[in-house]
C-alpha positions as CSV (number, residue, x, y, z in Angstrom):
1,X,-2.8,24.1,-66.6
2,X,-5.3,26.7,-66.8
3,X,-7.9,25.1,-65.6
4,X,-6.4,23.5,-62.4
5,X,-5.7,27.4,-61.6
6,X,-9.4,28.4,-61.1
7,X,-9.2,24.6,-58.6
8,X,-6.2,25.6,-57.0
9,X,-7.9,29.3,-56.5
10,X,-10.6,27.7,-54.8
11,X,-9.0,25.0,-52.6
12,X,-7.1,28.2,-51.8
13,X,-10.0,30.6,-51.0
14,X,-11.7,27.6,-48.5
15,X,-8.3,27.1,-47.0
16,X,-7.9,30.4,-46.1
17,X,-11.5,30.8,-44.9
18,X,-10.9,27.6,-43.0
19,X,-8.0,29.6,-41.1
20,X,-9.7,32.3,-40.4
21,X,-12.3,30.4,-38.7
22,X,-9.9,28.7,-36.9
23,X,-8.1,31.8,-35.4
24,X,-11.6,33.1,-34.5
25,X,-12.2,30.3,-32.6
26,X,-9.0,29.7,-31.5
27,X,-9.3,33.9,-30.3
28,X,-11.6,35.4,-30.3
29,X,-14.1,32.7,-28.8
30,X,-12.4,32.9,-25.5
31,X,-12.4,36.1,-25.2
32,X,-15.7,36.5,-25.8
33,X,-16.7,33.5,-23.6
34,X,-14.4,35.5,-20.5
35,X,-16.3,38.7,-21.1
36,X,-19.7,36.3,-20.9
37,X,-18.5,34.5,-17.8
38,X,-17.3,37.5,-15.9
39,X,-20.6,39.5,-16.5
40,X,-22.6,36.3,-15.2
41,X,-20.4,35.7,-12.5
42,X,-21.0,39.5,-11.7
43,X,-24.5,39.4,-12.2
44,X,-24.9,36.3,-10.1
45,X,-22.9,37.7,-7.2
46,X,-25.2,40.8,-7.2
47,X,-28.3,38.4,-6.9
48,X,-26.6,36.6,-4.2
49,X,-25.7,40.0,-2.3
50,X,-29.6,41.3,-3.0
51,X,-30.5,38.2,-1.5
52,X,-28.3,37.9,1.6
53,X,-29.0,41.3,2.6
54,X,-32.7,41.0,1.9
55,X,-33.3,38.1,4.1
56,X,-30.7,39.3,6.9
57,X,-32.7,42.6,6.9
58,X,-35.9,40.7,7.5
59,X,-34.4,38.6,10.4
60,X,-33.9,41.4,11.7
61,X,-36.9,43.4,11.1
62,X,-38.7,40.5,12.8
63,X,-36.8,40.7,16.2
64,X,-38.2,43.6,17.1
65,X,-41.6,43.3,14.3
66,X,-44.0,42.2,17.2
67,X,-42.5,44.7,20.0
68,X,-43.1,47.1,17.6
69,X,-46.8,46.1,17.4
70,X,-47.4,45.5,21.0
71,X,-46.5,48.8,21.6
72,X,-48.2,50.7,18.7
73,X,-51.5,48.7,19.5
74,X,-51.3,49.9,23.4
75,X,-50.9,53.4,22.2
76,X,-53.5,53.7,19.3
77,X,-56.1,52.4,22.4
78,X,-54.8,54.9,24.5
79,X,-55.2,57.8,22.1
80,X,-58.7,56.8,21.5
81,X,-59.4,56.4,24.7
82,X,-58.3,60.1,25.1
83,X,-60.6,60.9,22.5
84,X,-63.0,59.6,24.6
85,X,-62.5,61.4,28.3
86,X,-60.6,64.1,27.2
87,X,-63.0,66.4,28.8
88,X,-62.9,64.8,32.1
89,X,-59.3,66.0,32.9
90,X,-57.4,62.8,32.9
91,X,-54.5,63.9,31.9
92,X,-53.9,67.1,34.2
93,X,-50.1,66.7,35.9
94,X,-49.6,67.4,39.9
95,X,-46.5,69.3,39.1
96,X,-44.0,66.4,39.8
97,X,-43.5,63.3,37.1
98,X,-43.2,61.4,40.1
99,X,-46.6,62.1,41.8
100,X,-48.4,61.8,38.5
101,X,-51.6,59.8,37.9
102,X,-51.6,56.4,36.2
103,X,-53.4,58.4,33.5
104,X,-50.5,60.4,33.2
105,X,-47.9,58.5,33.8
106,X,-48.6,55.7,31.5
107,X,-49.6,57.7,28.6
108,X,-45.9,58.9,28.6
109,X,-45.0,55.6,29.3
110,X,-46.2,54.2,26.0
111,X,-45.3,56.9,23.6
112,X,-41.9,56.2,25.1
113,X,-42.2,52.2,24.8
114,X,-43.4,52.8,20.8
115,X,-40.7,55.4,20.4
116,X,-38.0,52.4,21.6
117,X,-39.7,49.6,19.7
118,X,-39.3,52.6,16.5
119,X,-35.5,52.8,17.5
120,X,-34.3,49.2,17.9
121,X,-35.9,48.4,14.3
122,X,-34.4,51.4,12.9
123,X,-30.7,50.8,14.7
124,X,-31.3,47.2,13.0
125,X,-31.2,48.2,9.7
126,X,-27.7,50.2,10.2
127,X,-26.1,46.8,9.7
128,X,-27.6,46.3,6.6
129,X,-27.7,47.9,3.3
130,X,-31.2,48.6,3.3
131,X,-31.0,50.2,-0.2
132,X,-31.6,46.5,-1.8
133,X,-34.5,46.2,0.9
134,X,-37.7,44.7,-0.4
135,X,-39.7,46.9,-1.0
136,X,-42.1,45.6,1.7
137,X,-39.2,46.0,4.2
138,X,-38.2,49.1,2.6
139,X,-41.6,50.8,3.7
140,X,-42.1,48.9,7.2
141,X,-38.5,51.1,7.4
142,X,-40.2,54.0,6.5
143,X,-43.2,53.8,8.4
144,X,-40.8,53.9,11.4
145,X,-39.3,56.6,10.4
146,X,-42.8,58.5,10.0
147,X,-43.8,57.2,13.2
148,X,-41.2,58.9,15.4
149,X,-41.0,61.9,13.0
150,X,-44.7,62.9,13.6
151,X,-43.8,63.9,16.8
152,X,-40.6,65.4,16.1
153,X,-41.5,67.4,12.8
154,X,-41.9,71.2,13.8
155,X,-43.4,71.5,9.8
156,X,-46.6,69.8,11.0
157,X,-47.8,73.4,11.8
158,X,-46.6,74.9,9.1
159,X,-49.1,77.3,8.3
160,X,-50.1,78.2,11.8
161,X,-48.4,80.5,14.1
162,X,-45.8,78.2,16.3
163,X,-42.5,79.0,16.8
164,X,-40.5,75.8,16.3
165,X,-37.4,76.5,18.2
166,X,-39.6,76.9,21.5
167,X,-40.8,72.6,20.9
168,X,-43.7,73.5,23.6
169,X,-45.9,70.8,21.1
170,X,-43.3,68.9,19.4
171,X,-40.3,67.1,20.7
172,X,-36.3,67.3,20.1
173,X,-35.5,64.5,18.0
174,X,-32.2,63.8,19.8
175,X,-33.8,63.8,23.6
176,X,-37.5,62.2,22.6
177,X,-34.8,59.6,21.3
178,X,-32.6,59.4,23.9
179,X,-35.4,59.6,26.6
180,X,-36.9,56.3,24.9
181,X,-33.8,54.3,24.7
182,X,-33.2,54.3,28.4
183,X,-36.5,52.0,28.6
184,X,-34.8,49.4,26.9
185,X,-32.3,47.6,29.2
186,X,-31.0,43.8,29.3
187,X,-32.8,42.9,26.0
188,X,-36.4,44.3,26.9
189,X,-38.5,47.0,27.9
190,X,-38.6,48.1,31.5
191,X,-42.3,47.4,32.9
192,X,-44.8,50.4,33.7
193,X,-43.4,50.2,37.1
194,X,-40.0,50.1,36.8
195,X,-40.8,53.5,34.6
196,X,-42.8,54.8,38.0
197,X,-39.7,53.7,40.5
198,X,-37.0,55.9,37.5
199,X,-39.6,58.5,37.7
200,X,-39.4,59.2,42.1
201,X,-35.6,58.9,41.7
202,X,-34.9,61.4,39.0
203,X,-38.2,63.4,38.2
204,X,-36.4,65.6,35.3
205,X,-35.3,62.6,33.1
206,X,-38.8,62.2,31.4
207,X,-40.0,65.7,32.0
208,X,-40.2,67.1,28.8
209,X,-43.0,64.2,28.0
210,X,-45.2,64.8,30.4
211,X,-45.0,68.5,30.4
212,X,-46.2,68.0,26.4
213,X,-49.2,65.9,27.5
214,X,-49.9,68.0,30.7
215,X,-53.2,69.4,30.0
216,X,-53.6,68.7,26.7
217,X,-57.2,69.2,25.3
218,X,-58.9,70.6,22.4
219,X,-59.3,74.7,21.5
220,X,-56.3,75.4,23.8
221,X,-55.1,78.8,23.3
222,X,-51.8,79.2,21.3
223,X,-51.4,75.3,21.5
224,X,-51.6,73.0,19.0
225,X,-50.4,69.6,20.8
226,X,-54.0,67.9,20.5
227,X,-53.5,68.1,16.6
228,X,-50.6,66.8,17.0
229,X,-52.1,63.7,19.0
230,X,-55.0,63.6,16.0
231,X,-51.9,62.8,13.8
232,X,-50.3,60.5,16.1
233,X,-53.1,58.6,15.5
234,X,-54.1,58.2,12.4
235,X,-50.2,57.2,11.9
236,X,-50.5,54.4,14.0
237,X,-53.7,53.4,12.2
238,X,-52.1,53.5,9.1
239,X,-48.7,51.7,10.5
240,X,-51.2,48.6,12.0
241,X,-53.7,48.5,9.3
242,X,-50.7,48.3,6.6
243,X,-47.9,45.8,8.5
244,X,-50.3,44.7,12.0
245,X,-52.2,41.6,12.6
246,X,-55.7,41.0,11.4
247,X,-57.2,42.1,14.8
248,X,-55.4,44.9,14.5
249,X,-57.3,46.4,11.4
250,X,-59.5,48.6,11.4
251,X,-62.0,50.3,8.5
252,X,-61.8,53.8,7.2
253,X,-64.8,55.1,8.8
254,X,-62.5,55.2,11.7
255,X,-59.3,57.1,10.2
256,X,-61.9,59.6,9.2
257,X,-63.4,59.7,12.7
258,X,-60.3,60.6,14.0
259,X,-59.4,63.0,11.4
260,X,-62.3,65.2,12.0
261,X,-61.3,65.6,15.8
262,X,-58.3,68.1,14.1
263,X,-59.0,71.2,15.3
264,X,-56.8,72.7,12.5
265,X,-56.8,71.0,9.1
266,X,-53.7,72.3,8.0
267,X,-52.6,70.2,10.3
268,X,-53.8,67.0,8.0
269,X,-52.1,68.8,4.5
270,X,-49.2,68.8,6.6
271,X,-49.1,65.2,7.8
272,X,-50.5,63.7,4.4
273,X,-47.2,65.8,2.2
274,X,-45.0,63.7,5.3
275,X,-46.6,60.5,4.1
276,X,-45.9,61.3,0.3
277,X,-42.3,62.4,1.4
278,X,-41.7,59.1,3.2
279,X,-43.5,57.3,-0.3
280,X,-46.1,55.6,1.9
281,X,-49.6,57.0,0.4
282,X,-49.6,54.2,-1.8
283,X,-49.5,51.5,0.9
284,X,-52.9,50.0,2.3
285,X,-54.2,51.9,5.9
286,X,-52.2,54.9,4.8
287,X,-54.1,55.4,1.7
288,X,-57.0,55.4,4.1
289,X,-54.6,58.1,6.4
290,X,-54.7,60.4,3.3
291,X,-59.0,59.7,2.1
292,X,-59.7,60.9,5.6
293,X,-57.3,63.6,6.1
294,X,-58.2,65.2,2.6
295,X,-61.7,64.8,3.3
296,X,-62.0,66.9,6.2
297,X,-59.6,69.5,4.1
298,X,-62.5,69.2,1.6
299,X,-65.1,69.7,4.3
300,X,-66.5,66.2,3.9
């Protein structure tokens, strides 16, 4: 009898143990298989939404990717060009935007056309939560931004005596906007023409563009809009070298050409802290924008 007890004590000890198992299993398994599934269900529904978002982004990004492009390249080519003849008067107004030279008239033409291109890329991503962008989107996004900002920014001339409320050499963001928008109409951009025939029926709608590039040149007294053509510029380098085609590339030597036309380099420290703040100094063409920029600051 006694020693069946230390048996009996054992069959016991695994029956109980067997039990326990089985209410773990019979339990606490599921539970802990629910709190699995719903995390991975979770987890795979936030990949799914990344995804979605990320390619409906880039669909839409790529709508407006080659306007944007077309229009950047036929500005950069116009600044340098101004670069080029800016001492042969081109770009002196008649006093009406209506009776303006093709000079004139199609200068403000394309910084209007790149400022739309900038808009319908920007109004594209308001229908998608950008936040998950890829990070390649994320920055085309930005460089956008930059690119419309550069000549909105009073802070560009921070540093030099300008009073930003007057915007004699920077624009309202809200009516440089607005003016650009109106060249988009039925799904594309109205021609150079079209722009001339809206110009002899209402001469104010566009003024405040061509009174900005009205005369611009370099050393004007109390003016600083030719800097802020300088960093015009080297933005849309940057913006085409970074996310334009091949053709479209060009090497530093020619960022830092255009750099050292700034008449003011403050100018430069200001636009290159605008690059940092829209986290694009690390991206290829605008680490070139920021070489050149601090080089002339350096006096190279």
């Amino acid at each position: 009898m006694e020693a069946a007890w230390p048996s009996l004590s054992a069959s016991l000890s695994s029956a109980v143990v067997a039990a326990a198992v089985a209410l773990v299993v019979a339990f606490v398994t599921p539970s802990l298989k629910y709190g699995f599934d719903k995390r991975f269900h979770r987890r795979k529904l936030d990949i799914e939404y990344t995804y979605e978002q990320q390619k409906e982004l880039r669909n839409r990004i790529a709508l407006y990717k080659g306007l944007l492009l077309e229009t950047g390249g036929a500005l950069r080519n116009r600044l340098a060009n101004f670069l080029t003849h800016e001492a042969d008067g081109w770009l002196r107004g008649r006093g009406r935007c209506g009776e303006s030279g093709y000079y004139l008239r199609s200068f403000a033409y394309r910084i209007l056309c790149l400022v739309a291109a900038c808009r319908l890329i920007e109004r594209q991503a308001l229908y998608v939560d950008s936040v998950v962008a890829a990070r390649s989107d994320r920055r085309f996004l930005e460089a956008m931004k930059l690119n419309i900002a550069v000549w909105t920014r009073a802070d560009l001339f921070e540093g030099l005596p300008y009073d930003g409320g007057a915007n004699d050499d920077h624009f309202f963001r809200d009516h440089l906007t607005d003016m650009a928008d109106t060249l988009y109409e039925d799904g594309r951009l109205l021609s150079l023409k079209e722009f001339g025939h809206r110009l002899v029926a209402d001469d104010d709608e566009y003024l405040t563009v061509f009174t900005f590039l009205d005369g611009a040149c370099r050393q004007e007294s109390a003016r600083f809009r030719f800097d802020r053509l300088i960093a015009v510029h080297l933005v849309l380098l940057a913006t085409l070298n970074r996310f334009g085609y091949a053709y479209q590339r060009l090497p530093y030597d020619r960022f830092a050409a255009v750099a050292r036309e700034c008449e003011h380099p403050v100018v430069l420290a200001n636009l290159c802290a605008m690059v940092r703040e829209y986290c694009l100094d690390e991206e290829d063409g605008f680490r070139y924008l920021v070489r050149a920029a601090e080089g002339v600051g350096a006096g190279q």
